[in-house]
N, C-alpha and C positions, 0 to 999 in steps of 0.2 A: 381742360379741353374736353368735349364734349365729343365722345366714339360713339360711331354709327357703324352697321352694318352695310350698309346701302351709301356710298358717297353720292348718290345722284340724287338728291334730296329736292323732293316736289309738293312738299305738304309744309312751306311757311318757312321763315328765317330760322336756322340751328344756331351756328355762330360765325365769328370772321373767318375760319380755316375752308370753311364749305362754303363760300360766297366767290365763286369764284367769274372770270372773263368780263368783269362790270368796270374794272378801273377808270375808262376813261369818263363814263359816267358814273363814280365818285368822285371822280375827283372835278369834275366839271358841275356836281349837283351841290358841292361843299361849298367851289369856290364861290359861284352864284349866290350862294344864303351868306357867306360871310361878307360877298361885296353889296348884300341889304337887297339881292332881287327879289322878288315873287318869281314861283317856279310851277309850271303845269308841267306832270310829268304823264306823258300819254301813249300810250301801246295796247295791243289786244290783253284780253285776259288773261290768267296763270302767266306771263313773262318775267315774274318778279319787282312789279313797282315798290310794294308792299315792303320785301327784301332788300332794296336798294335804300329807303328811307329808314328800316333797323339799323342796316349794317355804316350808316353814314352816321346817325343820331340817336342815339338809346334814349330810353325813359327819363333815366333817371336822370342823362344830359338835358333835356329840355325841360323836364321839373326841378331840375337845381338852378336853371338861369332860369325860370319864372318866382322863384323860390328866394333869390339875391336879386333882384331887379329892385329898382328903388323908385321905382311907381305901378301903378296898380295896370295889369295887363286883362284882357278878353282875351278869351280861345275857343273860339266857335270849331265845331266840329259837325262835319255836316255827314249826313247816310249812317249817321253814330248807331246804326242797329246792326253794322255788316260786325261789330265789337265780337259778338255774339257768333259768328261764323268764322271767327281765328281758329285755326287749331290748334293752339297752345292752350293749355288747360288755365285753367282762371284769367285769363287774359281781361276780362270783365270785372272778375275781383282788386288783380294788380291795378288797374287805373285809378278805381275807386280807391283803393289806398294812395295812391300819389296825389290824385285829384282833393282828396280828403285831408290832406298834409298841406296841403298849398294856397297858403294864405293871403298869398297878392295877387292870386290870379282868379277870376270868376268865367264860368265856364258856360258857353252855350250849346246845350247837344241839339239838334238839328236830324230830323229823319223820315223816309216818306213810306215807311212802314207802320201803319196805325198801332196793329196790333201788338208786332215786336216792343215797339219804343214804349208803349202805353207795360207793355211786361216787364218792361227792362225797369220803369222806375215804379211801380202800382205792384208788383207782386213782392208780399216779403220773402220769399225765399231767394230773391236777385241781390247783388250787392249795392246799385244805386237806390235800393227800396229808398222812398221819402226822402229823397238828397236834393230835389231841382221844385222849381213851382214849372206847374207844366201849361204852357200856353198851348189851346190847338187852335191852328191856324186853320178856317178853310176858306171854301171861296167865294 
């Protein structure tokens, strides 16, 4: 279990003990993906979206079912530069080690920050350095 000083935690998901007053939206967000829906989930900023999809589905849960799936998945990931404005320290490293492990799934990152996205995979000191071909799309 992970102790904090501060139980009012406003800087990103800690763990399940400090997730607290979301019940009915877990359990309403769970049953939804398990009954196969598509889900927009939408409110103002800082209220915890973010929070609510850690504390319902962990990494390592959604890289072990793409990981045993028994046909080959796509996972587009769109604004994939906000990776970079997590506050959990290597949050950008950890993917790329899952992403990097995961061999039935092919990945499309999507984002409408030139510069970030062009850093995130063109600079070597990032961890996606040279992992994607990178299409730029304009108009």
């Amino acid at each position: 279990m992970t102790l904090l000083n501060n139980p009012f935690v406003t800087s990103g998901y800690i763990a399940p003990e400090y997730f607290c007053d979301r019940e009915r939206e877990t359990e309403e967000l769970s049953r939804w993906l398990i009954n196969e829906n598509n889900v927009a989930i939408i409110s103002t900023r800082r209220m915890g979206k973010t929070g609510l999809i850690r504390h319902c589905f962990q990494l390592d849960e959604i890289f072990h079912y793409l990981a045993v799936s028994d046909k080959p998945c796509i996972v587009a990931i769109d604004e994939f530069q906000q990776v970079a404005q997590y506050p959990e320290k290597n949050a950008e490293a950890l993917l790329r080690t899952y992403v990097q492990h995961c061999n039935k799934a092919h990945f499309i990152f999507a984002g409408s920050q030139r510069y970030l996205m062009g850093e995130m995979f063109i600079s070597p000191a990032r961890p996606f350095y040279q992992s994607v071909s990178i299409l730029h799309y304009r108009q």
